[in-house]
mmCIF file of the C-alpha atoms, coordinates in Angstrom:
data_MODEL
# 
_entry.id   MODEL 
# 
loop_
_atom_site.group_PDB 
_atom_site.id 
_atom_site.type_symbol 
_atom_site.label_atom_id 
_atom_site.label_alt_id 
_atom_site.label_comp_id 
_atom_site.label_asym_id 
_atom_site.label_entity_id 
_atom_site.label_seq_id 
_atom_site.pdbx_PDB_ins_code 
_atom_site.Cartn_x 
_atom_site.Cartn_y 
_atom_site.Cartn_z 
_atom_site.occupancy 
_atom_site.B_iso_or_equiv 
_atom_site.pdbx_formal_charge 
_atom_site.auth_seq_id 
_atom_site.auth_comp_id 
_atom_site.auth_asym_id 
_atom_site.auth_atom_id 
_atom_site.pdbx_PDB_model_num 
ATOM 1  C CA . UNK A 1 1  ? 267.128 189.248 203.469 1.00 0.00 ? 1  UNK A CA 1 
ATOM 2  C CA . UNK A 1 2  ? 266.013 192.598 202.609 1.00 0.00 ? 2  UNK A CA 1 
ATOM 3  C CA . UNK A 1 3  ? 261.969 192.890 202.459 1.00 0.00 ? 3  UNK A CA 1 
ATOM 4  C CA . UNK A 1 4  ? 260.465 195.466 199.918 1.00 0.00 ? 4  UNK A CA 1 
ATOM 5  C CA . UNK A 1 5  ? 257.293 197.164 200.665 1.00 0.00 ? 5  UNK A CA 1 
ATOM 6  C CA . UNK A 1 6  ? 254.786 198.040 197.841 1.00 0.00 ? 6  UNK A CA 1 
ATOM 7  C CA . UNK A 1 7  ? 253.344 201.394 198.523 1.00 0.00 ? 7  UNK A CA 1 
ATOM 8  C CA . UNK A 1 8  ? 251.048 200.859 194.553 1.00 0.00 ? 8  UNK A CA 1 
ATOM 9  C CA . UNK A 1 9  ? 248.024 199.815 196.705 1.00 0.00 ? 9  UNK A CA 1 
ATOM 10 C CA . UNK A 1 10 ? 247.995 202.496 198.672 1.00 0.00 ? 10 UNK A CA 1 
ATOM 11 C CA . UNK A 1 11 ? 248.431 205.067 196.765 1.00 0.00 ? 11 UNK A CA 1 
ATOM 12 C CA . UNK A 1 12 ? 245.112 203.884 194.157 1.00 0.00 ? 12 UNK A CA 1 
ATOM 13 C CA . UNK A 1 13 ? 242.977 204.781 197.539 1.00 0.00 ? 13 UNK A CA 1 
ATOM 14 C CA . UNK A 1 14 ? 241.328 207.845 197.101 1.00 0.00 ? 14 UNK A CA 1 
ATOM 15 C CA . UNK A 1 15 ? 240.779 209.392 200.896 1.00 0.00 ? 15 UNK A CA 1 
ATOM 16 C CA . UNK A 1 16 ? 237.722 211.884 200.857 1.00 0.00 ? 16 UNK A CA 1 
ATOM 17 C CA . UNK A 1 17 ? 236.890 211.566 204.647 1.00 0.00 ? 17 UNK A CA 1 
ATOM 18 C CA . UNK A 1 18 ? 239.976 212.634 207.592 1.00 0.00 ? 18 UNK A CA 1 
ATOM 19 C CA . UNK A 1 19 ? 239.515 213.089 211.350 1.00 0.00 ? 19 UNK A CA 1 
ATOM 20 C CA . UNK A 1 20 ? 242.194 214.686 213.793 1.00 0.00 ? 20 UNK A CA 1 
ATOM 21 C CA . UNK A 1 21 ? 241.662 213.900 217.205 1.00 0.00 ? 21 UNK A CA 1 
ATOM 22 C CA . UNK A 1 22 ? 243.287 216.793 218.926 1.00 0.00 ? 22 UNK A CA 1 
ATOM 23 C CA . UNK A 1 23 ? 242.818 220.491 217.625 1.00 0.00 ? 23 UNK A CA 1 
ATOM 24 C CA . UNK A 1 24 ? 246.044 221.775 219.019 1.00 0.00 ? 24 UNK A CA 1 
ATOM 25 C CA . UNK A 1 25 ? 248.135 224.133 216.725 1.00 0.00 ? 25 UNK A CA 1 
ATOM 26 C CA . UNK A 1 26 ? 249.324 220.816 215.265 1.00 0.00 ? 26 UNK A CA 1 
ATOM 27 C CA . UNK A 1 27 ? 246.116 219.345 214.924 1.00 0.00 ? 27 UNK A CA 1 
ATOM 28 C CA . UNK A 1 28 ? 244.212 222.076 213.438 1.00 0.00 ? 28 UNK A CA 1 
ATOM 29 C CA . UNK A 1 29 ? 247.006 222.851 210.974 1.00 0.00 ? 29 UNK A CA 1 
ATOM 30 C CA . UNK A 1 30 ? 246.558 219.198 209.594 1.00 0.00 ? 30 UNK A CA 1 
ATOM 31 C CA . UNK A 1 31 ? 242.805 219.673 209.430 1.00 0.00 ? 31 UNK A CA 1 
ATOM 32 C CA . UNK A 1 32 ? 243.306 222.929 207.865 1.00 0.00 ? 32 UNK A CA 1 
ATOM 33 C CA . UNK A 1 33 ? 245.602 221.520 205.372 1.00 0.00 ? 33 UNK A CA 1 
ATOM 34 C CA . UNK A 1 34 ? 243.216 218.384 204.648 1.00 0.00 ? 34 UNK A CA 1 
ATOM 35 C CA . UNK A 1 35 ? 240.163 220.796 204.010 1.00 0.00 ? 35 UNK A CA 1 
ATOM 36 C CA . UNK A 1 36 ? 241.941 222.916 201.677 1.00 0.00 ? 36 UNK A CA 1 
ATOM 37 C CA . UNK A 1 37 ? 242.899 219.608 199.686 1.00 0.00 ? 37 UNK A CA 1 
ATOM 38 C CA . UNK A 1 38 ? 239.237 218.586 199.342 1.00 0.00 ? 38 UNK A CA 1 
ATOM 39 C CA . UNK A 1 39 ? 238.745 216.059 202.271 1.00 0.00 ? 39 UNK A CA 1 
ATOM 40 C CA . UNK A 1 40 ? 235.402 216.012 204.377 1.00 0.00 ? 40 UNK A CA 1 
ATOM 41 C CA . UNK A 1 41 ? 237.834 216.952 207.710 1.00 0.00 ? 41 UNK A CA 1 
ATOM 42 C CA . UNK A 1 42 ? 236.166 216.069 211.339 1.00 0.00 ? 42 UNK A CA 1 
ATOM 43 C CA . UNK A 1 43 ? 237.953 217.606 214.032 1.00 0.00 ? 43 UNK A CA 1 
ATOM 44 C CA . UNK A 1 44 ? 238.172 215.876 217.440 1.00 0.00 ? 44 UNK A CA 1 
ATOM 45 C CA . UNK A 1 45 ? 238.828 217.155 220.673 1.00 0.00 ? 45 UNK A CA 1 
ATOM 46 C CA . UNK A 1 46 ? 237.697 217.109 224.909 1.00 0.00 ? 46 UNK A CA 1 
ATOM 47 C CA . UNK A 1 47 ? 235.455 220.056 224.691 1.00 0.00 ? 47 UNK A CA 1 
ATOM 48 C CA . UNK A 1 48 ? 233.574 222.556 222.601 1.00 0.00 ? 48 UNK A CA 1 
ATOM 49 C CA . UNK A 1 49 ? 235.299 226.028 223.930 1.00 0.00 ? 49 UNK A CA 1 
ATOM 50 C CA . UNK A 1 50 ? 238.894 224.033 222.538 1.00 0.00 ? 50 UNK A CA 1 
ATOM 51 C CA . UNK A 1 51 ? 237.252 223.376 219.373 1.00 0.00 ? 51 UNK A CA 1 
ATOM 52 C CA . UNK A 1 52 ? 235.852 226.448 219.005 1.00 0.00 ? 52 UNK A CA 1 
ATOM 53 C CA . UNK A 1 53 ? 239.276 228.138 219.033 1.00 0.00 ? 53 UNK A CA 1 
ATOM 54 C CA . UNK A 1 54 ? 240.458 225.810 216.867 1.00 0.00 ? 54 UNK A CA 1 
ATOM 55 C CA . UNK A 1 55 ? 238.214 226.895 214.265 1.00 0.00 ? 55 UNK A CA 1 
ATOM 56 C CA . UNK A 1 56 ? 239.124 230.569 214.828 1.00 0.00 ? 56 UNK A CA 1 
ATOM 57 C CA . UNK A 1 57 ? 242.933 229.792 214.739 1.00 0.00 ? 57 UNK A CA 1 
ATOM 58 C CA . UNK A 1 58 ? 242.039 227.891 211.246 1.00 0.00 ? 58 UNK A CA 1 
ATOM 59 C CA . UNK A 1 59 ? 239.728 230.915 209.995 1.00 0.00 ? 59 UNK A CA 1 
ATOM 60 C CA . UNK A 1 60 ? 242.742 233.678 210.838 1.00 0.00 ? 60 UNK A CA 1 
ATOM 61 C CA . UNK A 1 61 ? 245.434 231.379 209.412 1.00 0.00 ? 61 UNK A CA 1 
ATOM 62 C CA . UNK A 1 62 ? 242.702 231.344 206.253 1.00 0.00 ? 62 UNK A CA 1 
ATOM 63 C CA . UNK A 1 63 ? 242.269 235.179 206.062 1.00 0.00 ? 63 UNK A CA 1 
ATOM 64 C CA . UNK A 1 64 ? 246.691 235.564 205.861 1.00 0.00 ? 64 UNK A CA 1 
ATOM 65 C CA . UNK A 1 65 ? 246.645 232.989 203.589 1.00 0.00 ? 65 UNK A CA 1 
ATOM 66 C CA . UNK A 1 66 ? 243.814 234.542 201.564 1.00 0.00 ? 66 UNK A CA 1 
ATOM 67 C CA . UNK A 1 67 ? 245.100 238.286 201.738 1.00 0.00 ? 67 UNK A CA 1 
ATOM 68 C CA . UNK A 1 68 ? 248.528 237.455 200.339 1.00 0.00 ? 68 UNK A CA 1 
ATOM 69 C CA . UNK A 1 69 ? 247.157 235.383 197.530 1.00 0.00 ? 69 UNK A CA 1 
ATOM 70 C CA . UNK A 1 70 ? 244.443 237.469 196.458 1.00 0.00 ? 70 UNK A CA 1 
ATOM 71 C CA . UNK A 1 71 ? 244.579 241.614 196.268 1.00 0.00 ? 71 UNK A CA 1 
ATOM 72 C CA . UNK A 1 72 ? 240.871 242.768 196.901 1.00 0.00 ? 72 UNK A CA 1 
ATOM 73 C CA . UNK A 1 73 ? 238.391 242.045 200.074 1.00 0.00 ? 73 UNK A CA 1 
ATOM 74 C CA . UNK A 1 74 ? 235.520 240.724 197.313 1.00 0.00 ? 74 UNK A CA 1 
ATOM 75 C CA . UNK A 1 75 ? 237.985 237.857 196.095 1.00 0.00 ? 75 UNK A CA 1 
ATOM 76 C CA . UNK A 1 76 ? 239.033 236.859 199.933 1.00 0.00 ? 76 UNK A CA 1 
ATOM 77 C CA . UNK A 1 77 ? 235.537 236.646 200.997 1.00 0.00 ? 77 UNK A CA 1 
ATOM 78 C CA . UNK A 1 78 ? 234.252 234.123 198.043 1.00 0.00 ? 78 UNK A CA 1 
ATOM 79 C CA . UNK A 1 79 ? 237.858 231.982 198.440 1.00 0.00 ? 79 UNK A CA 1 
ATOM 80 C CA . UNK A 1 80 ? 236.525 231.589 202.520 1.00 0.00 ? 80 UNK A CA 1 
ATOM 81 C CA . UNK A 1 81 ? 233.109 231.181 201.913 1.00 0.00 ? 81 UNK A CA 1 
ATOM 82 C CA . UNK A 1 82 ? 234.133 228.338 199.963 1.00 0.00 ? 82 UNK A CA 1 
ATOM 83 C CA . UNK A 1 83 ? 236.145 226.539 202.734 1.00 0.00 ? 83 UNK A CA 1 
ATOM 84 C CA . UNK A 1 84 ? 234.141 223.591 204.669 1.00 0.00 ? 84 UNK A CA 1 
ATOM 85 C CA . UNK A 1 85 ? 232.604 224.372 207.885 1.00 0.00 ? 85 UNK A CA 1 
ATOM 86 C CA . UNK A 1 86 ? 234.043 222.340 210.724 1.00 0.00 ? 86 UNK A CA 1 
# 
């Protein structure tokens, strides 16, 4: 006998808060990709000097991101001002 999952309930939660534990290049991609959706993001990880470089991975990945999509230095700097903090 076949069982069916219902995925309905699931989807009607509205997620606003994520934390990745681990800020590897997969794990600060995810929390990169989380902020930019609009989620409060925590990032997780053994020590500060790793999660500081995290950050600065996310913040250059931002600024490629940011200079294809947008021509001028004025419109780059409001679009990452904008991004949470981690």
């Amino acid at each position: 006998m076949a069982r069916s999952f219902s995925s309905s309930s699931v989807m009607n939660l509205a997620l606003k808060n994520v934390t990745v534990i681990g800020s590897g290049l997969m794990g600060s991609g995810i929390a990169q990709v989380a902020a930019q959706t609009g989620h409060n993001v925590t990032l997780v990880d053994v020590s500060e000097p790793i999660l500081e470089k995290a950050h600065s991975r996310i913040q250059k990945s931002l600024e490629r991101v940011a200079k294809k999509k947008f021509s001028d230095n004025a419109q780059i700097s409001f679009k990452l001002k904008k991004f949470p903090a981690f």
